[in-house]
N, C-alpha and C positions, 0 to 999 in steps of 0.2 A: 241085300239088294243095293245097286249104288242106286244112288242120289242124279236127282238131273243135273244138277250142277254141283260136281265135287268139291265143294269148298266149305267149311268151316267157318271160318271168319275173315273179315275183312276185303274193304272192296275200296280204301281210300287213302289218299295222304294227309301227315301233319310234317309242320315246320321241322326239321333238323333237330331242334333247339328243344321241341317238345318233352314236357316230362311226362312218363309210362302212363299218369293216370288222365291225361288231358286229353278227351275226346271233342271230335265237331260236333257241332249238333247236328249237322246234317253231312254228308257224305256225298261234295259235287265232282260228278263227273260227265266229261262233254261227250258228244256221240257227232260223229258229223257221217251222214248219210243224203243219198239222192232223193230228197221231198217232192220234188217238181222235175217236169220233164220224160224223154222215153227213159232213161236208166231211174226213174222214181219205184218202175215194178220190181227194183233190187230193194229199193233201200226202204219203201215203206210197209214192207212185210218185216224187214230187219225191224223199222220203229219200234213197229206192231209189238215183235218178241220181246225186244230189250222194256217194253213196259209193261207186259205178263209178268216176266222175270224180276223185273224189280219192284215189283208188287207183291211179289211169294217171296221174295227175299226180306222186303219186309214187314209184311204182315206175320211172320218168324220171327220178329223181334228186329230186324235188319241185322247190319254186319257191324259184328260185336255191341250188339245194342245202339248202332246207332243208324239213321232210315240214309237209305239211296236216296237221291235226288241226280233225276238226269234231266239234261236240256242239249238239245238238238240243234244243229248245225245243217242250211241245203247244201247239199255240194254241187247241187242244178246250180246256183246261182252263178257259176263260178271261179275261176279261183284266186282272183282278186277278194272277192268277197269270201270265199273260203276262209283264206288268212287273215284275213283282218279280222273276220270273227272267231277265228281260232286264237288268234293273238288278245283278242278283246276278255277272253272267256277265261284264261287263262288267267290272266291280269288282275282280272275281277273274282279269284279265289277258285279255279277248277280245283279240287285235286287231283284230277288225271282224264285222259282223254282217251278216246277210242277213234281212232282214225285211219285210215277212211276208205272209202270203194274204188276210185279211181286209181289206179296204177302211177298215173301223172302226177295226181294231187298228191301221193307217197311218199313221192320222190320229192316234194317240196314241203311236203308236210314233216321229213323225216330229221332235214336238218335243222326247222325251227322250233320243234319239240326241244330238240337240243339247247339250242341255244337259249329257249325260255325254260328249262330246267325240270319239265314236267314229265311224268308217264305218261309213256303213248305208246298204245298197244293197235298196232295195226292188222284190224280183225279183218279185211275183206280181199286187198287190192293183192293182184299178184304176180306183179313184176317180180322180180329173183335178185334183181341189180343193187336192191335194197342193200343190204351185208355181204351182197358180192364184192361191190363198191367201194363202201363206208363201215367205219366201228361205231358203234352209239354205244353210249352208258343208258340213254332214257329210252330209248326206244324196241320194242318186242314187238315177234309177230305172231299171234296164235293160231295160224294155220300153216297149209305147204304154201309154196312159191308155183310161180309158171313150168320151171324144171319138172319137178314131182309131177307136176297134175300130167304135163303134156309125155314125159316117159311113161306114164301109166298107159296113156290115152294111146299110144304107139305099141304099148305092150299087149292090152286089150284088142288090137286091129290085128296084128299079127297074131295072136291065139285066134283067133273067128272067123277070119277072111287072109289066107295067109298067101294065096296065089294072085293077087293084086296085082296088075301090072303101070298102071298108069295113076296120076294123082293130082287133082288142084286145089290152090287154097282162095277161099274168101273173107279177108279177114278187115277188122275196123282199119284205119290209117289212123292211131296212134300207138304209146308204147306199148301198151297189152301186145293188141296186134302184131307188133313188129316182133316185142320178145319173145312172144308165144310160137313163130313161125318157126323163130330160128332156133327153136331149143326141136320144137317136133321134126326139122328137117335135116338135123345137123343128127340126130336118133335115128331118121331113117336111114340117111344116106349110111351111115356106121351101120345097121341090124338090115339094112334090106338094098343095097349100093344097087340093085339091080331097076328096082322101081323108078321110072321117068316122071320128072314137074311137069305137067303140062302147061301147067297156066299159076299165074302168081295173082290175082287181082287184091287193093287194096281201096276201099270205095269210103270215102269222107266220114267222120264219125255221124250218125244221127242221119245218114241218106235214107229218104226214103222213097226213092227207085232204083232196085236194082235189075232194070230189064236189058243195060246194057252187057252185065257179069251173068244174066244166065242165057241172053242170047250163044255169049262167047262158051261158055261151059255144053249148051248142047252142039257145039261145032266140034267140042275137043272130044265130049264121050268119055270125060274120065271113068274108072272105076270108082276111083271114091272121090271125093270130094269134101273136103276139111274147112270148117270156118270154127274161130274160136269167140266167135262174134258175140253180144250177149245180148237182154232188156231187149226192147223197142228193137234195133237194129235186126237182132236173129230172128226177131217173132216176121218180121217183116220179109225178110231173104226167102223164109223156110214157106212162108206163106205163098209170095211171089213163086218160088222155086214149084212150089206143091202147082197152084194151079199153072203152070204150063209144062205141068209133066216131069219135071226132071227128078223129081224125086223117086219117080219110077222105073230108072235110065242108070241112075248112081244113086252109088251107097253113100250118102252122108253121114262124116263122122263131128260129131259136135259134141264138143267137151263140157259146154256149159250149158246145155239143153235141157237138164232138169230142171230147170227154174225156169222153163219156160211150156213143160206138158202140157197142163194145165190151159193156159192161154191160146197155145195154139190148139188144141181140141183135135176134131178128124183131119187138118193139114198136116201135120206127121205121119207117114202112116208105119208101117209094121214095118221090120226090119234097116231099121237105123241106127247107128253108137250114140249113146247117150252116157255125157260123164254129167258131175256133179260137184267136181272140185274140192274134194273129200268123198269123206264114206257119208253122204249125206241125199235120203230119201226120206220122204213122207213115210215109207213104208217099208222103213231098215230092215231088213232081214235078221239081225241081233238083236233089235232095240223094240222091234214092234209088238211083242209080248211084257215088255216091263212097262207096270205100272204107271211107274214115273213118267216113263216118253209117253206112253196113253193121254195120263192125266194134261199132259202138256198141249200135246197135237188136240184134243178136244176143248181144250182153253183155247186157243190160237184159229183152231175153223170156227169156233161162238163167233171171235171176236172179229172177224175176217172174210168170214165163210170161202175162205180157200185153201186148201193144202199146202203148209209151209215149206218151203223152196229152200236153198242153200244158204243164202243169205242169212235165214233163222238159223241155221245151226253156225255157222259164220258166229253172230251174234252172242248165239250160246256160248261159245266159245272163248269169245272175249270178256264174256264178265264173269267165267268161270276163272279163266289166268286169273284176272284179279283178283278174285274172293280168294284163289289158293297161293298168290302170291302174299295177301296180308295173314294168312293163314298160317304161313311155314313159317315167314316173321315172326311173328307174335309167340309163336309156339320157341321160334329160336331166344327170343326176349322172353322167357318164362312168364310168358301169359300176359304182358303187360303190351302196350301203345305200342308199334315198332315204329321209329323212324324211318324217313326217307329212305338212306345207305341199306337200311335192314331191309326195306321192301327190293330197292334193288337189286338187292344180293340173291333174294328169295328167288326171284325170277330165273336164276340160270338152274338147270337142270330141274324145274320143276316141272310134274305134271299134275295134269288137269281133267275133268271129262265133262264137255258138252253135250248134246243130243247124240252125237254119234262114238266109236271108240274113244278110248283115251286119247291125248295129245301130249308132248312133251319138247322140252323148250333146252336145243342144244346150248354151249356156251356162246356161239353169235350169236343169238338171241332168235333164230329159227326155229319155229314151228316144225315138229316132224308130224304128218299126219295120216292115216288111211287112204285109200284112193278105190269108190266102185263107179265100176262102168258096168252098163247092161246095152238090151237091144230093144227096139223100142216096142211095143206089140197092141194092136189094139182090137178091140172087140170083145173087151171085158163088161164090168159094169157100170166103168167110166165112161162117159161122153169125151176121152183122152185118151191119149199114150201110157201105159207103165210099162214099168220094165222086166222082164225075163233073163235069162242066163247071165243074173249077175256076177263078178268077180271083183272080190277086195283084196287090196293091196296092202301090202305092207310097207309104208311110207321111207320108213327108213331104208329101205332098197331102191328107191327110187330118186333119192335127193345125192344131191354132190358133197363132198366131206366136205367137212370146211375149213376153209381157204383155201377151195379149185373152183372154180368159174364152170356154171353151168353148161354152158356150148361145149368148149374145153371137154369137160368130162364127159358128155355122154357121146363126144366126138371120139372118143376112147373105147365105147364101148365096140366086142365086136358077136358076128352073127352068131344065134346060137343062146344069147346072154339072156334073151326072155325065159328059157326053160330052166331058167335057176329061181326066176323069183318063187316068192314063198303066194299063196292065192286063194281066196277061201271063194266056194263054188256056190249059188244058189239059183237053183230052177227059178223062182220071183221073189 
């Protein structure tokens, strides 16, 4: 049976310099997530996980006998304050960082990783622009990017609802937002050239009215209707949108919605696309029979009393890289301390497994990941949405090779191209 977190040993760094037998005593590493604020329902279930998990990791002796210690970063606060305590933490002896949810913060978090010389595995945010961009030697990311998730999410709409003729989006106005538009509509316009935009809206991060964007949406009547909005913002649209109807009118396809069932309760109702940004449910259709994911999701509703959302498996993920990045080190250093260069090294082409499939880490340092969408259904025995006729992807079908530019590539693709991916089918 695998293990919840495939990893063996090691979840930390020593100096360069280090000799094989010289251990920390303690094993620090920073986490910065949304504590406070509407995007805090990402980041403090994520908390939540990363300290189940490093509590099993070491209450097992820790990694390579020696304990996790992690300390938390808001990214609400910020991101002046972001960096400066990323920089402070850092300073004052991290051995590596997990950073971080915002897309934004990525993109500035990525080149001062760099420049302060530390791992940093960027477990959440998912802009594509990251190694589209830029080389890093320090920096990883243990998941997909925007690309992956949103050709999924196009793939997904065109298997279920394929005679669609009209479309709008509502998405945050910053970079998620923006990147996310243009990878889903640069997909369509290639796999479906015939389908019209009707409407573009992009409304302030953190609004919390949006009665002017769904005025506008029931004038146009789109058939579907796309936001890749998330937190606070989506709970709020989908809420807004429910009580005056529209949800009833168009099919909302929402990529990041599993992490928000839950919350929204009877305002979603049956038949809506629901992604997940990975192959990531409370109620994996591969994982929900093994022990280990059990034993986990019943640690996590104790601790929480809510069904773990994407973010946890997000999480899982990231300190799974790490345990199997000191892991393959070590085992490459015949069992002894690896060095910094050695953890490095470890990182390219290694794989991993979180709460949901494997993952695996091409040589730019990207995450290849799974991808399920379902439909949303309600009148179970939840007081909430789950999901029915899911479909998982196979990651590596859906991401861009690398060194092509995400737009670029699936600008490439032509009609016809969904009936090759690979798709594993589950009634719920």
């Amino acid at each position: 049976m695998k293990k919840l977190l495939m990893a063996t040993a090691t979840c930390a760094l020593m100096p360069l310099a280090a000799l094989a037998q010289d251990k920390p005593e303690t094993l620090k590493v920073g986490v910065t997530a949304f504590l406070t604020g509407p995007a805090s329902v990402f980041g403090v279930p994520a908390k939540d996980a990363a300290e189940i998990m490093a509590e099993d990791i070491n209450a097992n002796g820790g990694i390579q006998g020696v304990p996790l210690e992690l300390t938390f970063i808001d990214e609400g606060a910020g991101a002046e304050v972001l960096t400066t305590e990323y920089r402070r933490m850092v300073e004052n002896g991290a051995d590596a960082m997990l950073a971080s949810i915002s897309s934004g913060n990525c993109k500035t978090i990525a080149p001062l990783a760099e420049d302060l010389k530390v791992i940093n595995i960027m477990w959440d945010c998912g802009t594509q622009k990251i190694f589209e961009a830029e080389k890093y030697n320090y920096v990883f990311r243990s998941q997909a990017h925007a690309g992956t998730e949103m050709l999924a999410t196009v793939a997904y709409l065109l298997k279920v609802a394929p005679d669609f003729k009209t479309i709008a989006v509502v998405n945050q106005d910053y970079a998620w937002g923006r990147d996310s538009w243009d990878i889903f509509s640069a997909a369509l316009k290639a796999l479906r050239p015939d389908v019209e935009v009707v409407g573009e809206f992009f409304p302030k991060f953190g609004s919390p009215d949006f009665s002017t964007e769904i005025s506008r949406l029931q004038a146009l009547q789109p058939d579907i209707i796309l936001s890749t909005s998330w937190g606070g913002d989506l709970d709020t649209f989908v809420q807004q949108a429910s009580q005056r109807g529209l949800t009833n009118t168009s099919t909302f396809v929402l990529p990041l919605a599993e992490s928000s069932l839950e919350r929204l309760g009877s305002s979603l109702p049956s038949g809506h696309i629901i992604g997940a940004r990975g192959d990531h449910y409370w109620n994996h259709p591969e994982r929900r029979d093994d022990a280990d994911f059990q034993a986990f999701m019943a640690k996590f509703e104790a601790k929480t009393s809510a069904k773990a959302i994407y973010p946890v498996f997000h999480m899982s993920q990231g300190l799974a890289a790490l345990q199997a990045a000191y892991d393959k080190a070590a085992e490459a250093n015949s069992g002894n301390w690896p060095t910094e260069d050695q953890v490095i090294a470890a990182f390219e082409g290694l794989e991993f497994q979180g709460l949901g499939r494997p993952v695996s880490l091409r040589s730019d340092h990207q995450g290849i990941e799974a991808q399920l969408l379902g439909m949303s259904v309600q009148g179970g025995d939840l007081p909430f949405a789950t999901l029915e006729n899911i479909m998982i992807f196979d990651g590596a079908e859906l991401t861009a090779p690398v060194g092509e530019e995400s737009v670029a590539w699936v600008s490439s693709l032509k009609p016809g191209w969904v009936d090759t991916l690979t798709v594993d089918i589950y009634e719920n």
